[in-house]
N, C-alpha and C positions, 0 to 999 in steps of 0.2 A: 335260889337253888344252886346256882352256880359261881356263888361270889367264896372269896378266899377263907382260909382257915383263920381264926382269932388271933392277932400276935398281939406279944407282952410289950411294957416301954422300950423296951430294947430293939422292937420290930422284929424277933423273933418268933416262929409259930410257937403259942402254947399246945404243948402235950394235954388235953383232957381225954375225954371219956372217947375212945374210936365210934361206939355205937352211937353217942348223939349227932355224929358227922355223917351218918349213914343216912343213904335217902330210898326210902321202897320207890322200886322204879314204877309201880304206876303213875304217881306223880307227874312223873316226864310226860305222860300222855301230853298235856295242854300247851306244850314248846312243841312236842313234836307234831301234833295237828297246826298249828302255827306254822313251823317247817315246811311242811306240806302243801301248805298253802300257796309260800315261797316259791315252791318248785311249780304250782299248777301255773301262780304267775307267770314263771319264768318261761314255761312251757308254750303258755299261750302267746307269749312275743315271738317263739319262735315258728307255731304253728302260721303265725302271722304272714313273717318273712316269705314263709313257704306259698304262699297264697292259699291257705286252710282256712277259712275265718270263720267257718263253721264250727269246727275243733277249738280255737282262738277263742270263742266268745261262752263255750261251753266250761271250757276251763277256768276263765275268769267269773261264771259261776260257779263253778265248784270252787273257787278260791270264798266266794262268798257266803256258801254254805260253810265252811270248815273255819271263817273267820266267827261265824255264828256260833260256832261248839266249844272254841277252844277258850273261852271266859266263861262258857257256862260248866265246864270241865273242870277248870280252875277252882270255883267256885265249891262244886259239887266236890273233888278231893280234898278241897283246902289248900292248895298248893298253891296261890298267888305270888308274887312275887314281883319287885322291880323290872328284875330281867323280862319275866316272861311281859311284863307290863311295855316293855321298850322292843320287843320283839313283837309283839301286838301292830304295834304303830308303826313299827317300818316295813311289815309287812303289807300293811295297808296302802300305806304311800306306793311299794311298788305295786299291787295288785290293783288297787282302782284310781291312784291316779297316772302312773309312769306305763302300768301295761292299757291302760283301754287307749290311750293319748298314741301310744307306735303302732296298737291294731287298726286305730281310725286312718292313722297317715299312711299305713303299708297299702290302706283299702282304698280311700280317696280323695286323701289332704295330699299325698305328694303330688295330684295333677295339679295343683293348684301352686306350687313352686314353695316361695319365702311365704308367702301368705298361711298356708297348711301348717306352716312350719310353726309361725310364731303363734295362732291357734292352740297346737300341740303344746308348746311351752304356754299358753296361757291357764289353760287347763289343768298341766301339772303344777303349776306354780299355786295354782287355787286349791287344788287339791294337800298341798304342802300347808298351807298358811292352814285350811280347815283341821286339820288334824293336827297342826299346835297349838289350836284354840282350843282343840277339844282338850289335848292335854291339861293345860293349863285349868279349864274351866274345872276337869273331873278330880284335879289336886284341890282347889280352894272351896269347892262347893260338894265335898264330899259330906258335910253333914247337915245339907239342905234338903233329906230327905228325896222320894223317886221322883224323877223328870218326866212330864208329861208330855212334852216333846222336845225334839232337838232345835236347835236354834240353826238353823241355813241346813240344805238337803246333806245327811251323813255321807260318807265317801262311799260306801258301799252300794248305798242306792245312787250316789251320784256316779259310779262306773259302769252301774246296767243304764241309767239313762242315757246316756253318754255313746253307750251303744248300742241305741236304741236304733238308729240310722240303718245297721249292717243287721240287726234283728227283723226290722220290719221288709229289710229286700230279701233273706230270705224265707218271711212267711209268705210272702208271695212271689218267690221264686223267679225273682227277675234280677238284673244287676243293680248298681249301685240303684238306691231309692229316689235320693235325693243330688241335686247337683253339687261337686265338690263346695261351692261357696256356702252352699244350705248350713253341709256339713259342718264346716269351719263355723259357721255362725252358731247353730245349733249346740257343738262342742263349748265356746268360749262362754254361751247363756249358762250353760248348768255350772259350767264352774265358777261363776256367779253366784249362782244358787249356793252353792256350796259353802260361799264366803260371804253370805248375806247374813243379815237379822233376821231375815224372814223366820216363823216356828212353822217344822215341819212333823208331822205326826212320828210318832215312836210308839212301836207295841209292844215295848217289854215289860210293863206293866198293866198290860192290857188282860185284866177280870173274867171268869165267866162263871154260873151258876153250874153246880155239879151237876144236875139234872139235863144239861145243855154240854157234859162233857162227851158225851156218845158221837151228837151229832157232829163236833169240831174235828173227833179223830175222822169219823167218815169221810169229812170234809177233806181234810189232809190228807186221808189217803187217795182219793179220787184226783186232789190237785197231783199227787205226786205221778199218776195212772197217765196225765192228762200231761204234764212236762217231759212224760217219755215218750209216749205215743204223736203228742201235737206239740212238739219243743215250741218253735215259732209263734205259732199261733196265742196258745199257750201267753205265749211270754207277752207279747203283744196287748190281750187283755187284762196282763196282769198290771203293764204301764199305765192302761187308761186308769184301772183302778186308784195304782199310787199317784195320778195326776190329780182324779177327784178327790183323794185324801188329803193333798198338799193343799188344792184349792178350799176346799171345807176349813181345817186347821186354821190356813191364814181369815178366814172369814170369820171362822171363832175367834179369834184371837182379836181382831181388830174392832170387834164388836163388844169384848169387853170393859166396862169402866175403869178409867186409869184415876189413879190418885193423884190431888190437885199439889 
């Protein structure tokens, strides 16, 4: 969408047609939800700093929702594109692996000194490495048909897990939950996961019968009733859920026959 005008052997622009250079700004929608995104990251490091972490981690769900729209927006206009494809992915790097890694240490990896620290880097560093595999994987296995699931926990789920720590103290409204080392421990596990083999479930091509479409929007709309009313809580049961999903997945998976 945003790459240069045609030029000739000379490296100068060719003059053709002005209207084929023209872009309907709907289009933009799927960068600028991308954008957006950017800013909630950016937003929640700073909520961070502030000692906000309630705001902080709200944000970096909204980062995760809006990470959620803007390829199905893509998709939906037809507007894909390289660019927007490279701005997908560094927006992800800062939002679930660079921003959850400065809210976990503004919160309670800095008690812990150099230890917090290199935690922090261990996490974004995992989260780096996950999202140029994914690259790489979603270039060369583009016509191996839909993925039934992700291979090590995606970034996005692995940034709410991540802050799963500073979610669970306040659904129950106490300070930090865990002890700084839990946390460090806790953080360096999932970015692990991240950059494992492990298969973790993916629902984006997850089926249902039209008969059973009534009850999913109800569904939906009552979780959404349920994440404004009971955020914490809420969020809370929604971890145990993607825990017993991940656990199931790898049991499936490891229970299938491998070829000799």
């Amino acid at each position: 969408m945003l790459d240069e005008a045609p030029r000739d052997p000379e490296g100068k622009p060719r003059r053709g047609n002005g209207a084929a250079r023209e872009l309907p700004l709907v289009k933009l929608l799927p960068n600028l939800v991308t954008l957006s995104a950017v800013c909630a990251g950016m937003t929640a490091i700073r909520f961070a700093w502030q000692g906000e972490f309630d705001w902080a981690v709200r944000l970096i769900l909204l980062a995760g929702l809006l990470d959620g729209l803007d390829g199905r927006l893509a998709r939906l206009l037809r507007s894909r594109s390289l660019i927007g494809a490279e701005l997908d992915s560094l927006a992800d790097f800062l939002n679930f692996a660079v921003a959850p890694a400065l809210i976990l240490y503004f919160w309670s990896l800095q008690e812990i000194g150099g230890a917090g620290w290199i935690a922090v880097l261990c996490y974004a560093l995992c989260g780096l490495m996950r999202l140029a595999r994914f690259n790489v994987d979603s270039r060369t296995t583009e016509t191996a048909g839909p993925a039934t699931h992700f291979t090590g926990v995606p970034s996005p789920a692995g940034g709410f897990l991540a802050l799963l720590p500073i979610i669970l103290s306040l659904a129950f409204d106490a300070g930090p939950f865990l002890p700084a080392g839990a946390v460090a421990a806790w953080v360096v596990f999932v970015g692990f996961l991240m950059i494992s083999r492990l298969p973790t479930p993916s629902f984006k091509n997850v089926t249902i019968s039209r008969g059973r479409a009534r009850y999913v929007l109800l569904g939906t709309v009552l979780l959404a009733a349920l994440l404004l009313i009971y955020t914490w809580a809420t969020l809370v049961v929604l971890a145990g859920f993607y825990g017993a999903a991940l656990l199931l997945s790898v049991r499936d998976y490891l229970r299938k026959p491998r070829g000799g």
